[in-house]
Structures are given as C-alpha cells and as structure tokens.
Biopython code that builds the backbone (N, CA, C, O; Angstrom):
import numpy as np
from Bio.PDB.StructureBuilder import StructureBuilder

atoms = [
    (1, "UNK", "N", (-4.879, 4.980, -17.435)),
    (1, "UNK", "CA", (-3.524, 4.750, -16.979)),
    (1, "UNK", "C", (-3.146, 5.723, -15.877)),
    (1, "UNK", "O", (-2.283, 5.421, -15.054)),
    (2, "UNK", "N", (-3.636, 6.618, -15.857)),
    (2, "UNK", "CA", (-3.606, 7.825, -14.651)),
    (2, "UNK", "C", (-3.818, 7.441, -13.606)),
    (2, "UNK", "O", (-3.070, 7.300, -12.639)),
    (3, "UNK", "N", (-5.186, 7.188, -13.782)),
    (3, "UNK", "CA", (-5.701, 6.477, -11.983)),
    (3, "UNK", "C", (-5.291, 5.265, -11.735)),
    (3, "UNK", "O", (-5.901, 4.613, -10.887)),
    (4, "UNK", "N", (-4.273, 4.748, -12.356)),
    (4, "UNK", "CA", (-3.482, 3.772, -12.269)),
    (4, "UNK", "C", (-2.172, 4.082, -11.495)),
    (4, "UNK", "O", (-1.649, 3.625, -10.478)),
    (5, "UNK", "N", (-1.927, 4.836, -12.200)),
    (5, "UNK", "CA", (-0.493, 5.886, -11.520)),
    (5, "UNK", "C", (-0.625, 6.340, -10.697)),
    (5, "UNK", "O", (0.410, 6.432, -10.037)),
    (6, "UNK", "N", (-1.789, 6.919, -10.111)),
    (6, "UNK", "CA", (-2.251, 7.935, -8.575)),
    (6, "UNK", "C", (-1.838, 6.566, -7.466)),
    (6, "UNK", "O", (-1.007, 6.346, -6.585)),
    (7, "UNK", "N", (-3.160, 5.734, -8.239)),
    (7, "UNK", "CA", (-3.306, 4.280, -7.335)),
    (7, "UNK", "C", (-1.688, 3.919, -7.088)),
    (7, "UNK", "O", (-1.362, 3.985, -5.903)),
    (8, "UNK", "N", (-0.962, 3.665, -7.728)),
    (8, "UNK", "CA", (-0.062, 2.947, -7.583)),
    (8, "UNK", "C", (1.237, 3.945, -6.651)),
    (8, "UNK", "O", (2.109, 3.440, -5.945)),
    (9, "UNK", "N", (1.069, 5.249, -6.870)),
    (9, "UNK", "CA", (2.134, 6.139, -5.807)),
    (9, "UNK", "C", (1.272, 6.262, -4.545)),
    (9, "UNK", "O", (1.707, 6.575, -3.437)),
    (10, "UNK", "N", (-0.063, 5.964, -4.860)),
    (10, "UNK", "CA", (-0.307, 5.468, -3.264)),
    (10, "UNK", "C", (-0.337, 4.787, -2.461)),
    (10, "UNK", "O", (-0.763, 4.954, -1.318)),
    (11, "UNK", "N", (0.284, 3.570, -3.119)),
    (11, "UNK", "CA", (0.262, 2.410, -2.677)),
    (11, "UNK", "C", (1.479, 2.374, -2.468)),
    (11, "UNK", "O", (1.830, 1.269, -2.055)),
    (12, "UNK", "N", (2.412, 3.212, -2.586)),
    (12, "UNK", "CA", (3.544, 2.417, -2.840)),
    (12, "UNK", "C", (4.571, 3.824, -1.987)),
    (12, "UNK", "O", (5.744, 4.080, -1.715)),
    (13, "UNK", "N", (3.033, 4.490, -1.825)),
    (13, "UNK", "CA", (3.724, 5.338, -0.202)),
    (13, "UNK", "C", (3.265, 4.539, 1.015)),
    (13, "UNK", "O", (3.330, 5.134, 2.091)),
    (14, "UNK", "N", (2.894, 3.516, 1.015)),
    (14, "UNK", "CA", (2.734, 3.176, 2.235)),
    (14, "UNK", "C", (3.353, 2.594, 3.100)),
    (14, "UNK", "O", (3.185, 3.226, 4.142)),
    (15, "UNK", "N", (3.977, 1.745, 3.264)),
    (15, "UNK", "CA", (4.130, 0.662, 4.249)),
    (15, "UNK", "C", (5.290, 0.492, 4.903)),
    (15, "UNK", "O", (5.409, -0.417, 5.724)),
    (16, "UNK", "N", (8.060, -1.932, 5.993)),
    (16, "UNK", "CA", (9.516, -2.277, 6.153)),
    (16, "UNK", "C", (10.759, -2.975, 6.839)),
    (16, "UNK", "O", (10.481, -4.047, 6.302)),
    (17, "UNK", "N", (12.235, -3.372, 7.787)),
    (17, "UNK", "CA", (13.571, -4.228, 8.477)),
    (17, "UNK", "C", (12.866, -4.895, 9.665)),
    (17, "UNK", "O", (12.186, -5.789, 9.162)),
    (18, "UNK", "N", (12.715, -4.898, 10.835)),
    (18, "UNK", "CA", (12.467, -5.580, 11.639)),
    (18, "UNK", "C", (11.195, -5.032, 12.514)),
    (18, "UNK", "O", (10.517, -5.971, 12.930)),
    (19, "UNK", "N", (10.884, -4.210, 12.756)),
    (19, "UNK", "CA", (9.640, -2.868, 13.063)),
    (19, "UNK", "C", (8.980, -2.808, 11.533)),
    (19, "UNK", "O", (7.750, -2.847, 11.492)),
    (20, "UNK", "N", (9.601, -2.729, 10.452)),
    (20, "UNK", "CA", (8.198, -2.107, 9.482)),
    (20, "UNK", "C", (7.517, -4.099, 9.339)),
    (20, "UNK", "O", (6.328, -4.410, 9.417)),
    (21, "UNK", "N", (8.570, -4.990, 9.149)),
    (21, "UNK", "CA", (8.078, -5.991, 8.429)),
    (21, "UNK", "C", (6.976, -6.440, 9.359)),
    (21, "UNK", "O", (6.124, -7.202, 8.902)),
    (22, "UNK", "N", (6.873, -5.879, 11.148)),
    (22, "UNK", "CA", (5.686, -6.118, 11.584)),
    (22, "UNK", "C", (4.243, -5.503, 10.766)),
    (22, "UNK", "O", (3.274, -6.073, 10.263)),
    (23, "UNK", "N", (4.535, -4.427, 10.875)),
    (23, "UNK", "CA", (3.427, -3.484, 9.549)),
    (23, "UNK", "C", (2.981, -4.297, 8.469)),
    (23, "UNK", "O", (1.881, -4.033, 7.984)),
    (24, "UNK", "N", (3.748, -5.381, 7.943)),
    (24, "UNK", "CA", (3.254, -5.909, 6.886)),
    (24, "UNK", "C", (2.502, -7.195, 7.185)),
    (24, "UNK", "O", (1.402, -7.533, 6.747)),
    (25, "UNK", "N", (3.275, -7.820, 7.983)),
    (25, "UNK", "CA", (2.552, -9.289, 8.737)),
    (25, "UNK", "C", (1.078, -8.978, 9.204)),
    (25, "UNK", "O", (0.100, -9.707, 9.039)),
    (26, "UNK", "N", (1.121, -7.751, 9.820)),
    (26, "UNK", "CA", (-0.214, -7.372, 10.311)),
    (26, "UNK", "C", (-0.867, -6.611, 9.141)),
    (26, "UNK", "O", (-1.340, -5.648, 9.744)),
    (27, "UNK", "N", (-1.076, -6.501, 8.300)),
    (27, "UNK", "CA", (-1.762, -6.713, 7.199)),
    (27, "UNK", "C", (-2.074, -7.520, 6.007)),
    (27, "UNK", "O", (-2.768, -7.240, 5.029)),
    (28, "UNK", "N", (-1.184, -8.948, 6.404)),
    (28, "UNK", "CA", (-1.874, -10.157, 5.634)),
    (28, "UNK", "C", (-3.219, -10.568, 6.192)),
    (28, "UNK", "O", (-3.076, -11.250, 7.207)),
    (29, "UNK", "N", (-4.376, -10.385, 5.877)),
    (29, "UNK", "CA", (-5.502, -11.013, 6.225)),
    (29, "UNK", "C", (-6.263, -9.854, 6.438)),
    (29, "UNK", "O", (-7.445, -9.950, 6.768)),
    (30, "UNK", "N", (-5.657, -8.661, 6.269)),
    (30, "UNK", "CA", (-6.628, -7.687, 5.899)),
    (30, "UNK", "C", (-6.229, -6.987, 4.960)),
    (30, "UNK", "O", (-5.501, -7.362, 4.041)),
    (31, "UNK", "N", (-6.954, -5.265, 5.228)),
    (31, "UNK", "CA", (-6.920, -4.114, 3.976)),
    (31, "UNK", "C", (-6.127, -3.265, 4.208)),
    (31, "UNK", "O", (-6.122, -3.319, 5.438)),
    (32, "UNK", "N", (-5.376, -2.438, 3.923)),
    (32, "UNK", "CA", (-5.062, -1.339, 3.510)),
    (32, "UNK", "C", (-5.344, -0.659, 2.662)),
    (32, "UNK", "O", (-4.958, -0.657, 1.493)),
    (33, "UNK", "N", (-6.326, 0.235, 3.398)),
    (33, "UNK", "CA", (-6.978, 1.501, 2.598)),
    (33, "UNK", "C", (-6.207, 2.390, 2.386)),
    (33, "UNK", "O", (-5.464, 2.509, 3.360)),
    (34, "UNK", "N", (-5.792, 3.701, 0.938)),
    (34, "UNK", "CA", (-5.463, 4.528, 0.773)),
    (34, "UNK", "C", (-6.477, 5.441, 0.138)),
    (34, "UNK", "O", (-7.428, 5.210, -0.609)),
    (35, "UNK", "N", (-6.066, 6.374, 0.577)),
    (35, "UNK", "CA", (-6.832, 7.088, 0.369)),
    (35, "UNK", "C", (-5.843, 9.168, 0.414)),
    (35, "UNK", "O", (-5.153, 9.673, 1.300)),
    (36, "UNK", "N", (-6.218, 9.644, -0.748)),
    (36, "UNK", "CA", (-5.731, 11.181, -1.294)),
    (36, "UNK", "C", (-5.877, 11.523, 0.265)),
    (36, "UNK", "O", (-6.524, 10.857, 1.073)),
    (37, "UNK", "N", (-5.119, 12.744, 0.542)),
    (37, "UNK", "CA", (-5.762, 13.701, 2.117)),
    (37, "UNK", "C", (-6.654, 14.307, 1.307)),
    (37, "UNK", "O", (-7.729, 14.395, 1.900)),
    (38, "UNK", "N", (-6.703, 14.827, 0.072)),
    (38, "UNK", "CA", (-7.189, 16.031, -0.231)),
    (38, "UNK", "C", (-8.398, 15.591, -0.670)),
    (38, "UNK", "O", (-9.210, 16.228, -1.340)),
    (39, "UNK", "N", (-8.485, 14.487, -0.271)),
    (39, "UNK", "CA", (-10.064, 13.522, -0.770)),
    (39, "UNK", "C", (-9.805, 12.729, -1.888)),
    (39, "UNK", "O", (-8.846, 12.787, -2.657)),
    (40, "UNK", "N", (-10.785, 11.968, -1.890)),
    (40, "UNK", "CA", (-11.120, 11.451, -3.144)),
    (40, "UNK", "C", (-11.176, 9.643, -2.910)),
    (40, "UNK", "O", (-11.069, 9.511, -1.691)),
    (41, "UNK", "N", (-11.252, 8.732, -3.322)),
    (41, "UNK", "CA", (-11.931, 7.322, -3.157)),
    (41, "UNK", "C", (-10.626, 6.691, -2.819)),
    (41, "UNK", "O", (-9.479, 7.098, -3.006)),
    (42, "UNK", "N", (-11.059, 5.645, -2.298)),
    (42, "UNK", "CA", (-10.209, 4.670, -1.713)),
    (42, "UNK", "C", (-9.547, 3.921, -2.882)),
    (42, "UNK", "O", (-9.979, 3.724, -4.018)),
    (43, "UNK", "N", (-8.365, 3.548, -2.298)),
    (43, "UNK", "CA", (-7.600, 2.515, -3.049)),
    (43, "UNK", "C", (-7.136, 1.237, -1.645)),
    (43, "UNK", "O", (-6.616, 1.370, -0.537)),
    (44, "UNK", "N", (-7.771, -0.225, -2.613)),
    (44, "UNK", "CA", (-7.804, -0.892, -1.673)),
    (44, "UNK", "C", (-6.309, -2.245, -1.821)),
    (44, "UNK", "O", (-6.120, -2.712, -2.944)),
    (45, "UNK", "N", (-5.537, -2.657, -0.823)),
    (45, "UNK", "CA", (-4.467, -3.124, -1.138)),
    (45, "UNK", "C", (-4.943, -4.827, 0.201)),
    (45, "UNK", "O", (-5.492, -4.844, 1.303)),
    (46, "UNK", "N", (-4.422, -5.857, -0.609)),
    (46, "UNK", "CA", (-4.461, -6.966, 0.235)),
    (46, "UNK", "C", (-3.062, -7.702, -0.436)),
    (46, "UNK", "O", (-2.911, -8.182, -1.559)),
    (47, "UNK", "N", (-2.209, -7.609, 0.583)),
    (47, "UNK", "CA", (-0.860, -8.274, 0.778)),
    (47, "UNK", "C", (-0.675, -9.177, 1.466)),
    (47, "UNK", "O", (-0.867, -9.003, 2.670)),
    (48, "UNK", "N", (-0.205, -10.568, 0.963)),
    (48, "UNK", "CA", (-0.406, -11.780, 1.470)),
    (48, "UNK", "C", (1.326, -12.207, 1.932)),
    (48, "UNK", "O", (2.257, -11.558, 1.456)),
    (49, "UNK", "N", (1.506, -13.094, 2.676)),
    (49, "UNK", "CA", (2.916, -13.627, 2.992)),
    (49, "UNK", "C", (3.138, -14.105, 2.685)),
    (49, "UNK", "O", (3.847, -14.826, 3.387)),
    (50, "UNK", "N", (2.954, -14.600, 1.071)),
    (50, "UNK", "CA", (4.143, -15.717, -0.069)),
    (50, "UNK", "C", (4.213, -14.116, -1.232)),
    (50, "UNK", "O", (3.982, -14.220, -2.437)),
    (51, "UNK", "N", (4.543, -12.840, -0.608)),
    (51, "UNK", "CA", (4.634, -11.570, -1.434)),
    (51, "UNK", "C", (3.887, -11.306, -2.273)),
    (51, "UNK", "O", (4.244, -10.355, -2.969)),
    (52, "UNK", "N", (2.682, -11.891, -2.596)),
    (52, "UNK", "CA", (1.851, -10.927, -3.901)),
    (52, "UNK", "C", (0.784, -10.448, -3.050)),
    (52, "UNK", "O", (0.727, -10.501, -1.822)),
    (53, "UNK", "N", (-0.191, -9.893, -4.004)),
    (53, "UNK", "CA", (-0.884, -8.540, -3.103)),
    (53, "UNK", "C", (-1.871, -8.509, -4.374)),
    (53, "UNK", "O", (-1.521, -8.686, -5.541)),
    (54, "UNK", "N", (-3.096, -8.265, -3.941)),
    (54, "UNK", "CA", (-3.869, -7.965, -5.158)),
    (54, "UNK", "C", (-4.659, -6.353, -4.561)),
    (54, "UNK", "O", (-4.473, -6.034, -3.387)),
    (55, "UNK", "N", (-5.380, -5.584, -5.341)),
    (55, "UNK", "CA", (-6.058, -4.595, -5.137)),
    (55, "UNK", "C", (-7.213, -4.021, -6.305)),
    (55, "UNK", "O", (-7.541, -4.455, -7.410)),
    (56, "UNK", "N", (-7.651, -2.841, -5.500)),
    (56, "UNK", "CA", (-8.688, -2.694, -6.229)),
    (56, "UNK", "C", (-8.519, -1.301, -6.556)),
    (56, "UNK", "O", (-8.238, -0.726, -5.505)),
    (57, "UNK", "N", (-8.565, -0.347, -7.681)),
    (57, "UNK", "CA", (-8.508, 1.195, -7.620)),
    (57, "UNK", "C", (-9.460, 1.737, -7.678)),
    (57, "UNK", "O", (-10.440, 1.085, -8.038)),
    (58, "UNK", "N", (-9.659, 3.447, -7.292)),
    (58, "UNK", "CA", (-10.920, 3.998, -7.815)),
    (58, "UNK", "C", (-11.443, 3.636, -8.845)),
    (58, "UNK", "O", (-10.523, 3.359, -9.614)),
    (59, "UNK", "N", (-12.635, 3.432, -9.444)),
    (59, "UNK", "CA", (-13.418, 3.062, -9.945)),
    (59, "UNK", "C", (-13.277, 1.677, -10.349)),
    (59, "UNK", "O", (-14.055, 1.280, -11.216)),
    (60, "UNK", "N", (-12.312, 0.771, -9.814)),
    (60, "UNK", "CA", (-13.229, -0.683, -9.456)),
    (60, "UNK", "C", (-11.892, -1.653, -10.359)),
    (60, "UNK", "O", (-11.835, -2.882, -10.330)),
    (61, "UNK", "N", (-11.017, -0.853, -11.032)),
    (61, "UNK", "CA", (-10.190, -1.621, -11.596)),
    (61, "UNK", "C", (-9.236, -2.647, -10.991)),
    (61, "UNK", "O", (-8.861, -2.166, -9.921)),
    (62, "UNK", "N", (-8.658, -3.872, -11.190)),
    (62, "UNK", "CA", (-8.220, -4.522, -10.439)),
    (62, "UNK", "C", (-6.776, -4.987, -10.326)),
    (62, "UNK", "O", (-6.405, -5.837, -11.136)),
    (63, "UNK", "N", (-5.955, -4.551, -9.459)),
    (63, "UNK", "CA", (-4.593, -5.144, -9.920)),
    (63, "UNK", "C", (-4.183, -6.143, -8.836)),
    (63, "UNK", "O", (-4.683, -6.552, -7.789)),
    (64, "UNK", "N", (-2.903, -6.394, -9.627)),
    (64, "UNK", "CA", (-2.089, -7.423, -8.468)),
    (64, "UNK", "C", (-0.518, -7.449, -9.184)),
    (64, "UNK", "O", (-0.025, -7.071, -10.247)),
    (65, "UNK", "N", (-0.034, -8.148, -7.903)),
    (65, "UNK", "CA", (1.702, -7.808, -8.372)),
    (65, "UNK", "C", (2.416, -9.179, -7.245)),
    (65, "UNK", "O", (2.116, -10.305, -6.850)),
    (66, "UNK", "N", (3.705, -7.987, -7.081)),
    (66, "UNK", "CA", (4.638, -9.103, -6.054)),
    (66, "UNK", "C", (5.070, -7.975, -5.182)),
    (66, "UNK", "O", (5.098, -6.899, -5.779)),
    (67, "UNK", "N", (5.407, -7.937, -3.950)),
    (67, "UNK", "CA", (6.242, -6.893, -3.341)),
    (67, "UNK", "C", (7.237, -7.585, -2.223)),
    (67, "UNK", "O", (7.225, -8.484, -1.383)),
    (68, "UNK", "N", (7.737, -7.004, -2.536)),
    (68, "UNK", "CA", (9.557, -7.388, -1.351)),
    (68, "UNK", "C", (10.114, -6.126, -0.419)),
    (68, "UNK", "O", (10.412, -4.961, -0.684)),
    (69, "UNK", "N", (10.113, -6.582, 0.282)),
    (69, "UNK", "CA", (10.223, -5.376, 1.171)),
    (69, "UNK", "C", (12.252, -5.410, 1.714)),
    (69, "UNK", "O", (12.968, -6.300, 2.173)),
    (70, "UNK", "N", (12.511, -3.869, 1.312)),
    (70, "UNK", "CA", (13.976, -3.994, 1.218)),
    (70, "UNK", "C", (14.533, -2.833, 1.956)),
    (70, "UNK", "O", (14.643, -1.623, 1.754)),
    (71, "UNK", "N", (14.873, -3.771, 2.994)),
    (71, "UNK", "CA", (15.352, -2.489, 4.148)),
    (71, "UNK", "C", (14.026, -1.899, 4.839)),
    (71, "UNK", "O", (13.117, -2.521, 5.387)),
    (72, "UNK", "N", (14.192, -0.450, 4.643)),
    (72, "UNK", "CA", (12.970, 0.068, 5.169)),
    (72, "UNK", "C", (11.897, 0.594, 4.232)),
    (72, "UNK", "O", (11.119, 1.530, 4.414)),
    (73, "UNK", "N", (12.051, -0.357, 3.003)),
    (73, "UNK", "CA", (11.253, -0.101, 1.895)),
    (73, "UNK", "C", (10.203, -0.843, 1.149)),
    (73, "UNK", "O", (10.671, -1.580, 0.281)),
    (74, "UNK", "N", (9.089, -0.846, 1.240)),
    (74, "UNK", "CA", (8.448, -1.757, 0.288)),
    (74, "UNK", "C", (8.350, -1.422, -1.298)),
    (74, "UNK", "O", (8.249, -0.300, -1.795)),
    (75, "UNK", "N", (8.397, -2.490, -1.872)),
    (75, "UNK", "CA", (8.449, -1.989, -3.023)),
    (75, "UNK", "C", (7.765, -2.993, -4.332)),
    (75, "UNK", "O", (8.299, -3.971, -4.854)),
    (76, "UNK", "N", (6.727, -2.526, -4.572)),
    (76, "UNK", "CA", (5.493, -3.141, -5.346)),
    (76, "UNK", "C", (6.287, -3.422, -7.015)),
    (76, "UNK", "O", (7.191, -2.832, -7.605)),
    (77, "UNK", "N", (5.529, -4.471, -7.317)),
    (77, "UNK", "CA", (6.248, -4.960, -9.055)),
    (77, "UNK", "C", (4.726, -5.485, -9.499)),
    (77, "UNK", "O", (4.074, -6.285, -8.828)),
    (78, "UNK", "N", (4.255, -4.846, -10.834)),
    (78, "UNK", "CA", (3.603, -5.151, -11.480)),
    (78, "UNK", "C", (3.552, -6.075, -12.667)),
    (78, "UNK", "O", (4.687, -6.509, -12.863)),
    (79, "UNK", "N", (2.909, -6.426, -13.311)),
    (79, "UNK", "CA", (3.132, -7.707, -14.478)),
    (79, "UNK", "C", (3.491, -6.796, -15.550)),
    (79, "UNK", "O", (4.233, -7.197, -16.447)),
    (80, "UNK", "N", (3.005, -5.524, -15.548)),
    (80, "UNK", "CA", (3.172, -4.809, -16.834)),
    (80, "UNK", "C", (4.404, -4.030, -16.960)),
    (80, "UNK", "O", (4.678, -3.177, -17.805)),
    (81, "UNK", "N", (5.467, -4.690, -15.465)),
    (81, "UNK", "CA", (6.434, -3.849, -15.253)),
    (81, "UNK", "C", (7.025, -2.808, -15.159)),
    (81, "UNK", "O", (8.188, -2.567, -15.483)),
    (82, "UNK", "N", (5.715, -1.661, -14.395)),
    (82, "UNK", "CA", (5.819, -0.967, -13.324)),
    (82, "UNK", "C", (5.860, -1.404, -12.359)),
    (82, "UNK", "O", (5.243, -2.401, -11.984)),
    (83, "UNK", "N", (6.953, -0.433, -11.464)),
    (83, "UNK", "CA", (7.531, -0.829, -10.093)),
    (83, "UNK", "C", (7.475, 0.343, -9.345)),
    (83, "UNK", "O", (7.344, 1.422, -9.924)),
    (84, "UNK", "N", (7.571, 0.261, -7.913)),
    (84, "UNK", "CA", (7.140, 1.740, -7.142)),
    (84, "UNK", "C", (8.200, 1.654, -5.513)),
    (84, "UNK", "O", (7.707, 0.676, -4.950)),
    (85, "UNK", "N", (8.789, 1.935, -5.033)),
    (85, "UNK", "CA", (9.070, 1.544, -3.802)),
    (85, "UNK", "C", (8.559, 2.851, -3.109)),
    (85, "UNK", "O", (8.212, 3.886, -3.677)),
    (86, "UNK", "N", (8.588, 2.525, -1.418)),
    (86, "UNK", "CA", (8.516, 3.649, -0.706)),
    (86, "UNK", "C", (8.263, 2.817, 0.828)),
    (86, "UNK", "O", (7.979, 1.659, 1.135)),
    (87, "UNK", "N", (8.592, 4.366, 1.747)),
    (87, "UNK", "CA", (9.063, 3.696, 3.268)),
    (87, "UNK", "C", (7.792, 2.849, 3.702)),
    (87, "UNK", "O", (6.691, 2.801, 3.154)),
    (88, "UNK", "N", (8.244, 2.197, 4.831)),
    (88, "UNK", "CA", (7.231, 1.845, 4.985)),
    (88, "UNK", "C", (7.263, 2.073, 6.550)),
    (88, "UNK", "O", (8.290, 1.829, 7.184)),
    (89, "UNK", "N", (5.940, 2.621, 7.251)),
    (89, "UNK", "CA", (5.502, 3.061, 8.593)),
    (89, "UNK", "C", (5.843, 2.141, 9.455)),
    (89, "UNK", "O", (5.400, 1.161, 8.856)),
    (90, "UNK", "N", (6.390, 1.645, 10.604)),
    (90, "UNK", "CA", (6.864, 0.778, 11.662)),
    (90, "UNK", "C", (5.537, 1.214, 12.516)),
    (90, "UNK", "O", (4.791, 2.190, 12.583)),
    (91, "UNK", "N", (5.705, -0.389, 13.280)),
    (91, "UNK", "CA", (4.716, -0.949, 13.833)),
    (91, "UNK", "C", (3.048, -0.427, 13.805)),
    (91, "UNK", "O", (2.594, 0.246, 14.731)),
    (92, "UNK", "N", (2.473, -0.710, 12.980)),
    (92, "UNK", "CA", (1.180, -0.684, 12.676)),
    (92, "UNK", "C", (0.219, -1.800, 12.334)),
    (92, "UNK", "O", (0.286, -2.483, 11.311)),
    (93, "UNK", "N", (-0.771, -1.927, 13.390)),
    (93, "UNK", "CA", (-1.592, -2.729, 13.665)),
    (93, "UNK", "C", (-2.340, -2.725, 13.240)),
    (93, "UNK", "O", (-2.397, -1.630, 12.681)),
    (94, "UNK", "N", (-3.400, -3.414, 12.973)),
    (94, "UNK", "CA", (-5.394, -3.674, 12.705)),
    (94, "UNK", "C", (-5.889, -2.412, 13.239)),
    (94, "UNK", "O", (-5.511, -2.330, 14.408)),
    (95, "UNK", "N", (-6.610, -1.331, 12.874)),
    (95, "UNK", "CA", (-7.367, 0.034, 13.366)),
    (95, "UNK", "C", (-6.461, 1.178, 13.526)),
    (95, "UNK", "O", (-6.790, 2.299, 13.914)),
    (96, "UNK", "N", (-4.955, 0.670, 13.093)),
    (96, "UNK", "CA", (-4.664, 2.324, 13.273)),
    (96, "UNK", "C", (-4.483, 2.971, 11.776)),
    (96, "UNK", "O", (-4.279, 2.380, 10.716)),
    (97, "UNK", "N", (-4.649, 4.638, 12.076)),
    (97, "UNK", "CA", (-4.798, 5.178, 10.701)),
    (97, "UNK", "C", (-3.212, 6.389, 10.223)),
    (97, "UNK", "O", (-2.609, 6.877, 11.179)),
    (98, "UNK", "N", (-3.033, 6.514, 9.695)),
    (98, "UNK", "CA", (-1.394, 7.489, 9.580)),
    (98, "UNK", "C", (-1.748, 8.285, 7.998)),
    (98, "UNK", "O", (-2.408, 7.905, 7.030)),
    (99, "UNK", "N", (-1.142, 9.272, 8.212)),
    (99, "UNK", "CA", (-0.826, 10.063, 7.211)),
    (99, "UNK", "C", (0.751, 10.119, 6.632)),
    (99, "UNK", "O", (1.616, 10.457, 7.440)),
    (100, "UNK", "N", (0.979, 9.935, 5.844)),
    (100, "UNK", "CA", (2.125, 10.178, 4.853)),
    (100, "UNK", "C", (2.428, 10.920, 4.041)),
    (100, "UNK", "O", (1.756, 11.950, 4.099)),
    (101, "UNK", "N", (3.247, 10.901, 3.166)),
    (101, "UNK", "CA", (3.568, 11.261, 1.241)),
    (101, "UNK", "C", (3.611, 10.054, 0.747)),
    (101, "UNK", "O", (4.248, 9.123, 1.240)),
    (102, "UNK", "N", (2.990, 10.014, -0.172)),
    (102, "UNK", "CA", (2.623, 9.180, -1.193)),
    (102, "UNK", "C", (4.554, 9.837, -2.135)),
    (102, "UNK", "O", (5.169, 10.849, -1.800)),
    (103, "UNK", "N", (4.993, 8.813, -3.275)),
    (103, "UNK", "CA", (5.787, 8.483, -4.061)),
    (103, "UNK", "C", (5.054, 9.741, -4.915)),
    (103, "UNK", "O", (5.619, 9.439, -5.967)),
    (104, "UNK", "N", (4.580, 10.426, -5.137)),
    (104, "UNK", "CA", (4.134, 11.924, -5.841)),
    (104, "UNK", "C", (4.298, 12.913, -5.079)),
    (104, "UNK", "O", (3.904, 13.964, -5.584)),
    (105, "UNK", "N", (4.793, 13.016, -3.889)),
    (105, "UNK", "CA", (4.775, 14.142, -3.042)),
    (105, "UNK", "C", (3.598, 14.678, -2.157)),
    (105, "UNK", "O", (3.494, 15.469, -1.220)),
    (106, "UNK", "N", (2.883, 13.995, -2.782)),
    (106, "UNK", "CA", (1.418, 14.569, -2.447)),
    (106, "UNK", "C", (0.611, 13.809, -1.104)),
    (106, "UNK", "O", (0.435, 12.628, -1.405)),
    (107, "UNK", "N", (0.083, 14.105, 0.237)),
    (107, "UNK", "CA", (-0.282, 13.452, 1.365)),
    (107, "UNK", "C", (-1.544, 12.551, 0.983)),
    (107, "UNK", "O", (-2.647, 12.743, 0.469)),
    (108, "UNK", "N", (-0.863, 11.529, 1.466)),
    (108, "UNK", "CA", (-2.103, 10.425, 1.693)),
    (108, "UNK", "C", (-2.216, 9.915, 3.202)),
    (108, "UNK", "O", (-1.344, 9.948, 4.069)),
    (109, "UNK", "N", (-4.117, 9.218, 3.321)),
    (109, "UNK", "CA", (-4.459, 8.699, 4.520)),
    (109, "UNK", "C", (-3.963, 7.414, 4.236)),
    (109, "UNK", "O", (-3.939, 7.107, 3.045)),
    (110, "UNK", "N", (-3.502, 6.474, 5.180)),
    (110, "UNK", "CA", (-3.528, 5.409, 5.275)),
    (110, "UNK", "C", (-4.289, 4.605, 6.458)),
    (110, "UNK", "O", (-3.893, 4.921, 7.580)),
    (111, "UNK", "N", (-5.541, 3.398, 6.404)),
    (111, "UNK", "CA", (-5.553, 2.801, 7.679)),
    (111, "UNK", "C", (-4.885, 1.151, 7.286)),
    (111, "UNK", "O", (-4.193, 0.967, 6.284)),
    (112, "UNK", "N", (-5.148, 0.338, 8.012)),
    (112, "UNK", "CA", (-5.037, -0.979, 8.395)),
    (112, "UNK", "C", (-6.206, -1.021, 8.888)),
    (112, "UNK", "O", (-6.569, -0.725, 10.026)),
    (113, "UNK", "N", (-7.172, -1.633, 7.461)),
    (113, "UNK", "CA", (-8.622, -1.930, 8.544)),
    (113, "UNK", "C", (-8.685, -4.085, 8.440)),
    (113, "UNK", "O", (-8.173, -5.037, 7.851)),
    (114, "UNK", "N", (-9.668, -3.747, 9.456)),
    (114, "UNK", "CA", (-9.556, -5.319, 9.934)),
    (114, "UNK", "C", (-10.292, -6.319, 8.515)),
    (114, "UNK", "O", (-11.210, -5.797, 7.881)),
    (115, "UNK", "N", (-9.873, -7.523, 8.184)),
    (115, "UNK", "CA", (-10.286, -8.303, 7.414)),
    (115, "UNK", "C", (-10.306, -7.689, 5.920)),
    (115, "UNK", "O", (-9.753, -6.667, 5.513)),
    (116, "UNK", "N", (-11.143, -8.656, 5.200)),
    (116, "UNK", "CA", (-10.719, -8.052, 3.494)),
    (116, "UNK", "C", (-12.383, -7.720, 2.633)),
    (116, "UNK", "O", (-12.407, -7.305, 1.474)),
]
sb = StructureBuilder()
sb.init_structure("model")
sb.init_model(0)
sb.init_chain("A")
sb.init_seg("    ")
for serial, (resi, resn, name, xyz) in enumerate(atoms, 1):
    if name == "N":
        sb.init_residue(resn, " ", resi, " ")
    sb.init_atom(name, np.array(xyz, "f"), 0.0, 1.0, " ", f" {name:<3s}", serial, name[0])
structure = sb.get_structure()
C-alpha cells in the first residue's frame, strides 16, 4: 500500500485551465513517466480523453482511475477511493522533461515520452 501511496503523490504531482489542459491532450496517446529526483523506478501514467488513465507502479503493479482536471488542477480518483489532486505544468509537449513537488513535498522528474 506504500508504493501505492509514493506512486500515487507522484502522479498526482504532475500535470491543468486553458495552457495546462494542453499538457494533458498532449499526453493522450502517450506516457508520463514519474519518476523520485532522489532516484528510484519509474511510475508509468497513460491518460486518455474520455478521463480515465491506467498505470503501472514500481514493481509492476497496475492501476487505473478517472481524472478531471479543475482549474489548474488535476486530480486523480481511484476505485478504492483514493483521490489525489495537484497543479498541473502548462504547456508541455511529447520530449519535454520538468521537475516538480510531488503531493508529499518531496521532488519528482517528470517527462512526456512519446507513445505508450
């Protein structure tokens, strides 16, 4: 349930109004990788445009949800009803990479890599 929780404040530091919701369009049809700064394995996110999103966490576990993006916020809903919001980066394309805070305080990498 931990690396569930890491996974999920990292996911849910990522991504928002008229500039972020480009960020999101341009990641239907691909990945969003997260990934700790301080290291450690990828967490993989694929968000589609009828709002659900499925992913994959360190060591291979698999989730999926719904997310709505509100204001300048995305904000992930799980079946098991955990929920997470957080900003989301304006205008980001296919190959670029950003650093953040993750919903724990703690810095995460983010890219937008191409396809799934």
């Amino acid at each position: 349930m931990k690396k569930f929780a890491v996974a999920l404040a990292m996911a849910v530091a990522l991504v928002a109004a008229p500039a972020f919701a480009d960020t999101m369009q341009n990641s239907y049809g691909n990945t969003i990788v997260v990934t700790p700064a301080a290291g450690g394995a990828e967490t993989l996110f694929h968000f589609n445009a009828d709002g659900t999103f499925t992913g994959v966490a360190p060591g291979g576990s698999q989730m999926a949800g719904t997310f709505t993006i509100q204001g300048d916020q995305l904000c992930m809903n799980y079946p098991n009803g955990n929920q997470g919001c957080t900003a989301i980066q304006a205008d980001k394309n296919v190959g670029d990479t950003w650093q953040q805070t993750g919903i724990d305080g703690s810095a995460i990498n983010v890219e937008l890599r191409a396809g799934r």
